[in-house]
N, C-alpha and C positions, 0 to 999 in steps of 0.2 A: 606372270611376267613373260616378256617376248623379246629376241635381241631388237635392240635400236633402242629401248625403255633407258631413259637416265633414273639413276638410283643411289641413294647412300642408307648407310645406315642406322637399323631399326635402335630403339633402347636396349634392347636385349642384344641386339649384336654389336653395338658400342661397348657393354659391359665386357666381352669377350675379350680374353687377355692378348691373343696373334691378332687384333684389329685394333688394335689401340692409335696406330700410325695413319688408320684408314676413318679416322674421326673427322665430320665436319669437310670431308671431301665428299666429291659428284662422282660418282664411275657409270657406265654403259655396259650394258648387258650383250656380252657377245655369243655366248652359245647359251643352249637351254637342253640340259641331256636328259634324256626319259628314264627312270628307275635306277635312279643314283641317289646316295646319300646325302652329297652335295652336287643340287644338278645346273645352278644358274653361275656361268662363269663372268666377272666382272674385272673389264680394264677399268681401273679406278687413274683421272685427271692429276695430274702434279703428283704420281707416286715413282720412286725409283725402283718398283718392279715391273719389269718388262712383259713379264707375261700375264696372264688370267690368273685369276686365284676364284676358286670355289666356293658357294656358302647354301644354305637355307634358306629356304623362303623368308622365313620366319626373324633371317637378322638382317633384313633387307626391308624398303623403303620408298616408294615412290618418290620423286622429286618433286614439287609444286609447284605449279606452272607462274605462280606469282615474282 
């Protein structure tokens, strides 16, 4: 993933109990940090936190251009 990519989340990262509120939304990938445990930071659309929040590759989602 690269910043500017829209993205929501994976099944596995929907299961996740701190993303629950981040279900069924769009966010954008704003930084991508190198050898971090959570290295892709997402402003997720219509949320009430202001700032990035971090995650995995792996609970994250391409958005489909459809």
């Amino acid at each position: 993933m690269k910043v500017g990519d829209l993205v929501k989340l994976s099944a596995q990262g929907a299961r996740l109990v701190h993303c629950q509120s981040f279900r069924d939304k769009i966010g954008i990938v704003v930084e991508v940090r190198s050898k971090q445990l959570y290295p892709i930071i997402v402003q997720w659309f219509d949320a009430c936190v202001s700032t990035g929040l971090s995650y995995q590759r792996l609970n994250l989602k391409f958005v489909s251009r459809t």
